[in-house]
N, C-alpha and C positions, 0 to 999 in steps of 0.2 A: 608454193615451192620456197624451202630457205634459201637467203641469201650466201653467197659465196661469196668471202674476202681474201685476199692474197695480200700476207703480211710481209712483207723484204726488206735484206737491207743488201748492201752492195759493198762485196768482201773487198777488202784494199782501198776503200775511200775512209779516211780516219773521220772526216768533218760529218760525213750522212748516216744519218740514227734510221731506224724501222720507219717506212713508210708503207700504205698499204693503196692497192685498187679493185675495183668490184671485177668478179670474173664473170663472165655473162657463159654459163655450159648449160649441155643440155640432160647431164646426169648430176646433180648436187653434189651426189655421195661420192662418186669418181670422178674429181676434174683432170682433164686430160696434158699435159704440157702445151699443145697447141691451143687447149681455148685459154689457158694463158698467155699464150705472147700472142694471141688476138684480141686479145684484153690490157694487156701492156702499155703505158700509157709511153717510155721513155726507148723500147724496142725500135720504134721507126726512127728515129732520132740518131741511128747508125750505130755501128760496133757489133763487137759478132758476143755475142753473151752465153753465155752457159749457166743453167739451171742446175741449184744444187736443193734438194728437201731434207726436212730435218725427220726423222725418223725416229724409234726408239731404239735404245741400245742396252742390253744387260749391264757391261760393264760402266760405259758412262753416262748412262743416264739418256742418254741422245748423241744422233751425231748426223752428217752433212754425208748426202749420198745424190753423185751425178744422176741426173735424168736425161738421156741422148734420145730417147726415145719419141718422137712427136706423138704419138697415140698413146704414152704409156699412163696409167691413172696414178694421180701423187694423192696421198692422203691428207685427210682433211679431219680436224678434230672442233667438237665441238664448241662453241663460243656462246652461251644463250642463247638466244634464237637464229642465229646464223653459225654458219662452216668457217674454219679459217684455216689456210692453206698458206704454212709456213718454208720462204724458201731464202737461199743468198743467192745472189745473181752477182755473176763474176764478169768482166767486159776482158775478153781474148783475144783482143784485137791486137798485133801489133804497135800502133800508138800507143794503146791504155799500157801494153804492155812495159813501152819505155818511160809511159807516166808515173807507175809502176816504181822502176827501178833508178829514177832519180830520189837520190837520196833528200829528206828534210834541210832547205835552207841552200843546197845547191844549185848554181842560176845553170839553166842552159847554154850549151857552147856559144850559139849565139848572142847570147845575152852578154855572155864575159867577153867577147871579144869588142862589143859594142861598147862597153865601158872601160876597155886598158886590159884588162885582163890577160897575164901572158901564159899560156898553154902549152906543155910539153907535146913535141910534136909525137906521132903515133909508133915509133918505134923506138921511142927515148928509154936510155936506161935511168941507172939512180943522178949521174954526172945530169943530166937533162933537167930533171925536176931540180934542182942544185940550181942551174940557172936557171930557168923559172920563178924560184924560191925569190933570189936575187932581184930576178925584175919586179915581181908584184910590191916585197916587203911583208909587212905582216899579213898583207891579204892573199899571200903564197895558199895554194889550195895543198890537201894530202893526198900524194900522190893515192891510186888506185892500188887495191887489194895485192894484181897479179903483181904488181912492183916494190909492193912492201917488205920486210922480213920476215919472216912465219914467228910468232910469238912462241915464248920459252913454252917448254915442254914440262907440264904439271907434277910434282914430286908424286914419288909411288905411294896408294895410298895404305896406310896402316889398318889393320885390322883392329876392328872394333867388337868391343864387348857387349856392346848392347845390338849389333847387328848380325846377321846372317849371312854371310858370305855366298852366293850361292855360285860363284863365276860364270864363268863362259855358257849359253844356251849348249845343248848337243847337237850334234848334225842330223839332219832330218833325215829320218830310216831311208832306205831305197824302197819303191815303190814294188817292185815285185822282182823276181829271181831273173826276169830279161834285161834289166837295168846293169846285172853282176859285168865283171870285165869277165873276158875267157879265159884268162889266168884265175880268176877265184871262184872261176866253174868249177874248172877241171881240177880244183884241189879240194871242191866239196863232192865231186863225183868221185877221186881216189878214199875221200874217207868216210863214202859212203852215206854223205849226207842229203844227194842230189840222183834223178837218176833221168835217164833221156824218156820222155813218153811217146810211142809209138805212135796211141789214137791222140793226143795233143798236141803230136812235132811244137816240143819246147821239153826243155828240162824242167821240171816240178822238183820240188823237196819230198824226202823218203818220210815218211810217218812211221815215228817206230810203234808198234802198236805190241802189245802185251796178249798172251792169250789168255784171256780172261772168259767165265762163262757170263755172258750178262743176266744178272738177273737171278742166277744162280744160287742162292747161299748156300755155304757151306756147313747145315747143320746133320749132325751123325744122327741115326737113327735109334742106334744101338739094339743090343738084342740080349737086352740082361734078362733075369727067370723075372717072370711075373705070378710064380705059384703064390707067395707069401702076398700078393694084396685081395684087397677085397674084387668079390666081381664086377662091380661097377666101373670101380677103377682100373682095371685089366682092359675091359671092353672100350672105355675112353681112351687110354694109353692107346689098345691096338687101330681104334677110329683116325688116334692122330697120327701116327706111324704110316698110316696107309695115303690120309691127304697131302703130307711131307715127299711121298715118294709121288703121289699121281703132277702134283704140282712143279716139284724139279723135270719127269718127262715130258711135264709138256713146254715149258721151258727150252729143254734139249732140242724137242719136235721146233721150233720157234727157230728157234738158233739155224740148226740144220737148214731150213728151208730159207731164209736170210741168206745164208752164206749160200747154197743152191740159186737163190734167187742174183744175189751178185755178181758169180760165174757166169749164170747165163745173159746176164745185160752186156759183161765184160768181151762175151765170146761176138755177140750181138753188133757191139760197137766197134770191133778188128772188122768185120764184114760189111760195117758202116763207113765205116774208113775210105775200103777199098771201092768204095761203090760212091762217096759224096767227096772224096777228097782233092780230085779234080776240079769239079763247082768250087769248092770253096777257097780253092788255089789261086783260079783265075781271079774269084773277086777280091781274094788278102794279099795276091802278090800282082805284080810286074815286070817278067821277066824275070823271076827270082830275088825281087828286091821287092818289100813289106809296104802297101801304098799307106798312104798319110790320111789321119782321122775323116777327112774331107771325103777323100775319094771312097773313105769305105763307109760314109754315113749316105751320101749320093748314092750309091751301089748296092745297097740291102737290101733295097728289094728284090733283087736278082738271086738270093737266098733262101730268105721268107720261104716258107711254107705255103703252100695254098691254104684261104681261111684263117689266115695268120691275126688280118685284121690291121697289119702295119702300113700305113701309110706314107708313098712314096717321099723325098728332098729331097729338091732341086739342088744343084752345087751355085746356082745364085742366092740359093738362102743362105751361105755358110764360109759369107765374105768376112764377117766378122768374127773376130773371137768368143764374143759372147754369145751371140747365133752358134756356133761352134759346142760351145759349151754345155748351152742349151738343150741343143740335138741330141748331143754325147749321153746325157742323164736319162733323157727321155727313152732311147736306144738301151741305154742299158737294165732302166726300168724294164723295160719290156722282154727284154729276153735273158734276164737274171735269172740261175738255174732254181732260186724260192720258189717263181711264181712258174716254173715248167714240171713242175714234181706228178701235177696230173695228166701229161700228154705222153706221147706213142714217144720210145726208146729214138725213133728218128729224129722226133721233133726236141725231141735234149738234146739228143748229140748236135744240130744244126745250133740252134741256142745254145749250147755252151762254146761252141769253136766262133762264133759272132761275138760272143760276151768277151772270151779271151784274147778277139784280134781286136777290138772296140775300145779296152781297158790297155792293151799294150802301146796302141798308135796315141792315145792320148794323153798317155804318160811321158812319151817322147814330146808330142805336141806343148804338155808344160814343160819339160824339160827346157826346150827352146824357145822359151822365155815368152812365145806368143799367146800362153792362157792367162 
């Protein structure tokens, strides 16, 4: 069995370079974040730490990705004859934290008062630090950020010839037409570009569609004299004349029975409606009010199909955001209308009114800042 190494350095300490500890697991190739910090040699030694691994990245080469996970496997690349499992470990402790945020070269409150050191008291303005200033002499400290004056504001900059100006990012589209306000509903519903769907209760966008025959081409047959050629050529002309015409009717027969076939799923799914749209009321609403990604990933299976195959969650799995998120992909994998193209008209319509209440709750769920 190769050895396993754990390469670290410890983000926010300027003076500690990489040091490394053997991990003692029981899978090589996946070590798991617990049999690291059972491995840890400076974990008992207190502070609350956080595990970051370095991963690859397209654009830079690599980068630093939390692991919160106790069971989750972090990668491990090879080293010669052993694994090496590269991570930063950060101490989140509030101590480390104000260890942290003392600035290079400045002593501790304690520490100034111990030696003369005069200190603006905690709600001092500029007049405060002034005498301070006063009492130390040149060992007057600067005052803090929130007390300072905000630095001049940088001239505008010129545009440059050798660059690209490209400004401001764009605002990122709206996720889907539930997003819109009901003032830019109802101004794309007047002009026609929106329209309310009965078997979807939501407004969908109008698809303007062309009547095009598919498949169709438009080539003329014609029906000029063929006395003046030879008989070969006449009997070839009228051979192709005849494959041109059998090949557009069936075409036609194609079409026809497509568009047959559409009405009848459309007729199918109004009677689907009236007969599933209860069920699927009780599990998308509450009291007429739309439940949240949670309650309707908990609640699927109260849907599902029999034979469906989905596997019920619990709403203790879906404490977290990422658990959440998780779920959400998994759920929508599964009843995304791709993969229902081969079940029973029932079983689309149930999948697709899950996909649309699954995609709309989580959209708000990011929206409110908790994805």
């Amino acid at each position: 069995m190769a050895q396993v190494w754990c390469v670290y350095d410890v983000q926010g300490d300027r003076d500690a370079g990489e040091n490394a500890f053997e991990v003692f697991c029981s899978d090589p190739d996946a070590p798991t974040l617990a049999e690291l910090q059972r491995s840890c040699p400076f974990t008992s030694t207190g502070g609350d730490w956080r595990w970051r691994a370095k991963v690859a990245d397209d654009v830079f080469g690599y980068c630093w990705r939390d692991v919160r996970d106790a069971h989750e496997p972090v990668g491990a690349e090879q080293s010669g004859d052993a694994l090496v499992v590269r991570m930063r470990v950060v101490d989140v402790s509030p101590q480390a934290i104000a260890r942290r945020r003392l600035k290079p070269g400045r002593m501790p409150r304690a520490r100034r008062a111990a030696k003369g050191y005069a200190d603006a008291p905690t709600g001092g303005g500029r007049a405060t630090w002034e005498e301070a200033s006063r009492a130390n002499g040149s060992r007057a400290h600067v005052p803090p950020p929130s007390q300072r004056a905000p630095p001049p504001k940088p001239p505008p900059r010129k545009p440059s010839l050798d660059m690209v100006d490209l400004g401001a990012a764009p605002e990122p589209p709206k996720k889907n037409a539930q997003s819109l306000s009901q003032d830019t509903v109802q101004q794309l519903v007047r002009e026609g570009k929106m329209r309310w769907d009965d078997v979807d209760q939501r407004y969908v966008a109008v698809e303007v569609v062309e009547e095009v025959r598919i498949g169709i081409q438009a080539v003329s047959i014609g029906n000029e004299d063929l006395s003046s050629k030879a008989p070969e050529v006449q009997q070839a002309i009228l051979e192709r004349r005849q494959a041109l015409q059998d090949a557009q009717e069936e075409k036609r027969a194609r079409l026809r029975a497509q568009r047959s076939a559409a009405e009848s799923e459309a007729d199918a799914q109004i009677a689907l409606k009236a007969q599933l749209d209860p069920q699927l009321k009780r599990w998308s609403e509450d009291h007429g009010k739309k439940k949240n990604i949670r309650a309707l990933l908990a609640g699927m299976d109260q849907v599902m199909w029999e034979g469906s195959g989905w596997k019920p969650i619990s709403i203790g799995d879906l404490l977290e955001p990422k658990k959440v998120k998780r779920a959400y992909y998994k759920a929508s994998r599964f009843v995304h209308p791709d993969k229902l193209v081969n079940l029973s008209i029932e079983q689309r319509f149930v999948g697709k009114r899950i996909f649309d209440a699954l995609s709309q709750a989580y959209a708000e769920f990011e929206e409110s800042g908790m994805g």
